[in-house]
C-alpha positions as CSV (number, residue, x, y, z in Angstrom):
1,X,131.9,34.8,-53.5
2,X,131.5,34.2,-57.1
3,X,133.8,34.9,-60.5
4,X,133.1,37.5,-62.8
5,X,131.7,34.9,-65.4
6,X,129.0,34.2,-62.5
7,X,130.4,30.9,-61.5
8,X,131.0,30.1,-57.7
9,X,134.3,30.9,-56.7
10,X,136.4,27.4,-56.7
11,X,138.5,26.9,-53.4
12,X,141.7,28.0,-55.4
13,X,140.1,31.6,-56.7
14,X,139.3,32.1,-52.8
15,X,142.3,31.2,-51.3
16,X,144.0,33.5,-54.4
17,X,141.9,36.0,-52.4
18,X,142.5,35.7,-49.3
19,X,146.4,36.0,-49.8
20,X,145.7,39.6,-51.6
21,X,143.4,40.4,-48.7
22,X,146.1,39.6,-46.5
23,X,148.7,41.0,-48.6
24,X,146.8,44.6,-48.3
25,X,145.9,44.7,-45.4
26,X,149.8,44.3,-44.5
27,X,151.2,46.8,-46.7
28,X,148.4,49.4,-44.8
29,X,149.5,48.5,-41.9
30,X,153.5,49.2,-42.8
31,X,152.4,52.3,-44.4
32,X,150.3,53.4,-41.2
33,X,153.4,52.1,-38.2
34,X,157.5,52.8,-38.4
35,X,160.0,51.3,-36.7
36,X,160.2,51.9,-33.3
37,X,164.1,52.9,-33.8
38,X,163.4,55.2,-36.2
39,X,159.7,57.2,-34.4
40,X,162.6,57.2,-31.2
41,X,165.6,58.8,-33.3
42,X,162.8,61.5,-34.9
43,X,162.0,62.1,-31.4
44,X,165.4,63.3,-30.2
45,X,166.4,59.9,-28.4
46,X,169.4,59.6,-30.2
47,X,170.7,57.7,-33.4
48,X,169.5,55.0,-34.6
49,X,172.0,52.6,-34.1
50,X,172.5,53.5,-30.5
51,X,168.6,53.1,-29.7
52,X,168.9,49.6,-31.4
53,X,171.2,48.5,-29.4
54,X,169.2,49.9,-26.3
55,X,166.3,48.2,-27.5
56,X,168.0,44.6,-27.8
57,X,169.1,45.1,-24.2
58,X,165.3,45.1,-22.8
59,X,165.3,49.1,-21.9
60,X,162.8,49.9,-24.0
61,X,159.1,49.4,-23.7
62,X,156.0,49.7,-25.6
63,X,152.5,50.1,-23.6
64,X,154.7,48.2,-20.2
65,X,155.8,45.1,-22.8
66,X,159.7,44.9,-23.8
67,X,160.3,46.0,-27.1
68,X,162.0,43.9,-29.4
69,X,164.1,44.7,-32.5
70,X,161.9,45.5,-35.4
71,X,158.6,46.1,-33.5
72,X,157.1,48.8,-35.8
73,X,154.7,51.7,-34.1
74,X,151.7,53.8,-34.9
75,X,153.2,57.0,-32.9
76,X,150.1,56.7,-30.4
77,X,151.7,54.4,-28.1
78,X,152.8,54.4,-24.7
79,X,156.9,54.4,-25.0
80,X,159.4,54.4,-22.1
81,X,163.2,54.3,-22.2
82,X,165.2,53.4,-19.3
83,X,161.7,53.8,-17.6
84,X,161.4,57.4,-18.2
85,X,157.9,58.1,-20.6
86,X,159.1,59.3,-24.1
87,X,157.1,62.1,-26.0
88,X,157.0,60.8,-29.0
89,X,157.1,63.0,-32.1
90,X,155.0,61.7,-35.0
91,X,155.3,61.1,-38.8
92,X,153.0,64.2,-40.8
93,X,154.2,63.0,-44.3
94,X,152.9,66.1,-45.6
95,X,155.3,68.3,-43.1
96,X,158.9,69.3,-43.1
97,X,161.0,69.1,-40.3
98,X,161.7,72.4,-39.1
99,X,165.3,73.6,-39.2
100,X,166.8,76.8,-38.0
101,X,170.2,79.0,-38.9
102,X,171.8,80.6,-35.7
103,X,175.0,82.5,-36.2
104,X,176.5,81.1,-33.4
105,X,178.8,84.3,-31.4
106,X,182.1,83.4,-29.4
107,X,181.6,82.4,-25.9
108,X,178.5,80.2,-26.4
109,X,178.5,76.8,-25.6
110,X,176.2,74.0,-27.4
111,X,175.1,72.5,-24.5
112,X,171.5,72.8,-22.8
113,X,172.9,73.8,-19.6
114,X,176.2,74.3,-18.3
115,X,177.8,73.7,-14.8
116,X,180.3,76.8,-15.3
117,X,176.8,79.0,-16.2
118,X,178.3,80.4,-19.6
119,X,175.9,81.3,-22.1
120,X,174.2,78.4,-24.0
121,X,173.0,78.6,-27.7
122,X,170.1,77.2,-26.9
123,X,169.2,80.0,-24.5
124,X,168.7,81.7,-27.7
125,X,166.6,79.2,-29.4
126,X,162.2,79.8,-29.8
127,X,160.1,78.0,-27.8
128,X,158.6,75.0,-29.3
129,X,155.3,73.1,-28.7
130,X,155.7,69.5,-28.3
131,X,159.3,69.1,-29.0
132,X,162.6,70.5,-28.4
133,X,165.5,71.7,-30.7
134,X,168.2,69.0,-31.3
135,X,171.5,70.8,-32.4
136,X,173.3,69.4,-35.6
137,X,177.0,69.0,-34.1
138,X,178.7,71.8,-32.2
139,X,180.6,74.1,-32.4
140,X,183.2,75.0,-29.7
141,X,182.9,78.0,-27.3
142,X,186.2,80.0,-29.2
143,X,184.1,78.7,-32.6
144,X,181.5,81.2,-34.5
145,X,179.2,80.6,-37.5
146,X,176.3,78.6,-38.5
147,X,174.7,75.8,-36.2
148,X,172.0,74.3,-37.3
149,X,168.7,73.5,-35.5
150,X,166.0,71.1,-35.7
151,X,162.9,69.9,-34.7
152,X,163.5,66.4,-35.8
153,X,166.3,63.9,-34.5
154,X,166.3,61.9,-36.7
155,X,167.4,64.3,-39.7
156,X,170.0,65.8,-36.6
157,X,171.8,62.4,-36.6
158,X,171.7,61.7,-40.5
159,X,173.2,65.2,-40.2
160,X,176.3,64.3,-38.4
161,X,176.8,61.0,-39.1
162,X,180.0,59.9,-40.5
163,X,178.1,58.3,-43.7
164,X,176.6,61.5,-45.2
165,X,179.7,63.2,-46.0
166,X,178.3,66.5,-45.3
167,X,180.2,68.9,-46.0
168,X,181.6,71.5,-43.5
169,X,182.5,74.9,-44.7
170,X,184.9,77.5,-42.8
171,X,186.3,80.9,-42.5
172,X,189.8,80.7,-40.8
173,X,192.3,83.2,-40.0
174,X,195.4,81.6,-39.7
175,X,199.2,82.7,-38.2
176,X,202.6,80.5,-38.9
177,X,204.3,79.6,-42.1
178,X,201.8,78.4,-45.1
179,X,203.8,76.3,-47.8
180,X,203.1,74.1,-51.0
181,X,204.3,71.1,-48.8
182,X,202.2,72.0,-45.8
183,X,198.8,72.8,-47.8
184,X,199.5,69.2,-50.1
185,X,199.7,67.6,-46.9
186,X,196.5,69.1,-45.3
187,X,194.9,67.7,-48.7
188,X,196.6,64.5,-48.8
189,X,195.6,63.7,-45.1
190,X,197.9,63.4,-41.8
191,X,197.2,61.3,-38.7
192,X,195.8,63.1,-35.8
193,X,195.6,60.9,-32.3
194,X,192.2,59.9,-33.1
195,X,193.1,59.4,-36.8
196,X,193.8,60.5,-40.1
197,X,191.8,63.4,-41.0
198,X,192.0,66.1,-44.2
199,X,190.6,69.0,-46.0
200,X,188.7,68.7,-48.9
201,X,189.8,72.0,-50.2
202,X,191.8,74.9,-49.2
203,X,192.2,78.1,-50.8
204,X,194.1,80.9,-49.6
205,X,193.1,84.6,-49.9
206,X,195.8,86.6,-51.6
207,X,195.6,89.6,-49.0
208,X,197.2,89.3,-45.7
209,X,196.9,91.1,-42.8
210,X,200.4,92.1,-41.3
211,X,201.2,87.9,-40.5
212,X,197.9,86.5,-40.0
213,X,196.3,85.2,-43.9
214,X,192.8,84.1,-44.1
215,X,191.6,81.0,-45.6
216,X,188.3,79.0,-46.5
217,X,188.1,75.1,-45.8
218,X,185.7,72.1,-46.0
219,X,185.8,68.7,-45.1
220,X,183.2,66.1,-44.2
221,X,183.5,65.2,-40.7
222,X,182.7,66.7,-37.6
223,X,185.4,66.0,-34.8
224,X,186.4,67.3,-31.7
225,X,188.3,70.6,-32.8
226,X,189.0,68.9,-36.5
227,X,189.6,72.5,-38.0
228,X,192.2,73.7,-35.5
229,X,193.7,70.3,-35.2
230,X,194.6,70.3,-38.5
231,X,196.3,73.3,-38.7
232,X,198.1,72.9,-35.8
233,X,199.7,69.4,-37.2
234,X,201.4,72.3,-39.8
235,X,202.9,74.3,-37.0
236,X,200.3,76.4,-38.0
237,X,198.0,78.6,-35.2
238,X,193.8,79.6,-35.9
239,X,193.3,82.6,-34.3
240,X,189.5,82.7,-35.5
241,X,187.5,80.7,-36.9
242,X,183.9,80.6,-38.7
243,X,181.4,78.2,-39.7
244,X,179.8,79.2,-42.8
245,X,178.1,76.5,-44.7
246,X,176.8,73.1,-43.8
247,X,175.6,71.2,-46.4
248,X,173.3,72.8,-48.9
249,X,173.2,75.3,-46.3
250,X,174.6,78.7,-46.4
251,X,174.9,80.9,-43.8
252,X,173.3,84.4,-44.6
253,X,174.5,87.7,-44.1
254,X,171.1,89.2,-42.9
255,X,171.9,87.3,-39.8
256,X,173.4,89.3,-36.9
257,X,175.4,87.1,-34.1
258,X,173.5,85.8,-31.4
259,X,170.1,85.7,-33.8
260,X,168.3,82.7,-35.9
261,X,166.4,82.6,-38.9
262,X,164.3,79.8,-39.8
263,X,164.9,77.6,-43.3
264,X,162.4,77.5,-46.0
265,X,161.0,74.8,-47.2
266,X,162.6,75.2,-50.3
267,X,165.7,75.0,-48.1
268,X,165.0,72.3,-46.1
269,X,164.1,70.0,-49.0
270,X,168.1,70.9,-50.6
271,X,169.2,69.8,-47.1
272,X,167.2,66.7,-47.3
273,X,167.9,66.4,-51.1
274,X,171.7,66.3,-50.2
275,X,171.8,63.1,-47.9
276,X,171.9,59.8,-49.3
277,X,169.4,57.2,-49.3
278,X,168.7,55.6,-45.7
């Protein structure tokens, strides 16, 4: 080793380059491996958090070794949780995940099989090679509208988690007494029994029909019958009730009930543009 004057290299000027040596060789090999937690969530384990947890308990292993928190992976390894083989779904920094639009129809359910055999949204879903379609929150069975699809856990749980204040667009046709007071408290927030909850906005259309009224509401959570809950706090009944936007996505009309259609890429990348850093 010598400098660029043409003078041996002193001990110092090789040690410098050793450390950069090292320092590169490290910053290709974070660039080549992810978390483990992460590659899992991606592969439709579940969130991150939750797989953290699973992995500091011992139930997670890596080529028949216990994982440990912040192990990193190169995708190719052999990965079991709770002893059952994983399929894990690998990083293509040049690919999208793929997401799909499905105008969900009354009397589905958003489970992937169901012990009363009612009809199953994803039943309806396309088949997919070397993954399987992770469903962006739910919808209940008396619920229609758009329910997202994806290929990719991870962006499912970033999705739905509290954090990303997504926001969650309906159509609602609604029977009962609508006043000032009622709507300003629906804004302001009111305590359901697992907490307070609120609309981000509320308008009313101006035509009713005989003593039902329709309205359109957002908020940013996803709870257990949030929409309905609400209204019912108000002495206030939903007699139907429609997704129609999640997020930077907007349900179209070209979609019939029962059917999908898949996102763009321009698409996805609003929907990936719209969550915060993480």
């Amino acid at each position: 080793m010598s400098r660029k004057d043409g003078r041996p290299a002193s001990r110092h000027d090789r040690q410098r380059q050793q450390e950069h040596t090292a320092r590169r060789a490290s910053q290709v090999d974070m660039q080549s491996t992810e978390k483990l937690q992460k590659v899992l969530a991606r592969s439709g384990c579940g969130s991150r958090r939750a797989l953290e947890k699973l992995i500091e308990a011992g139930d997670v292993k890596v080529n028949g070794q216990v994982a440990k928190l912040g192990d990193r992976i190169r995708g190719d390894e052999q990965v079991t949780l709770k002893g059952s083989r994983v399929k894990l779904c690998a990083l293509d920094a040049n690919q999208l995940p793929r997401v799909l639009m499905y105008n969900k129809p009354e009397g589905e359910v958003c489970t992937r099989s169901d012990p009363e055999s009612r009809p199953t949204v994803y039943a309806a879903m396309p088949k997919i090679q070397g993954s399987r379609w992770v469903a962006v929150g739910r919808l209940d069975i008396n619920t229609s509208g758009l329910l997202l699809m994806t290929d990719s856990g991870e962006l499912a749980n970033r999705l739905m988690h509290p954090s990303s204040e997504i926001d969650r667009e309906y159509r609602v046709r609604i029977f009962g007494e609508v006043t000032e007071a009622k709507i300003n408290a629906l804004r302001q927030g009111v305590q359901l029994e697992d907490g307070p909850a609120r609309f981000t906005d509320i308008s009313l259309d101006a035509e009713k029909e005989g003593r039902n009224q329709w309205a359109t509401v957002t908020l940013k959570e996803g709870r257990n019958r949030e929409v309905r809950r609400l209204w019912e706090s108000q002495d206030i009944q939903v007699s139907r009730l429609k997704r129609v936007r999640y997020g930077a996505v907007i349900l179209p009309g070209r979609i019939p009930r029962g059917r999908w259609a898949e996102c763009t890429q321009e698409e996805v990348k609003a929907l990936l543009a719209s969550l915060p850093e993480g």
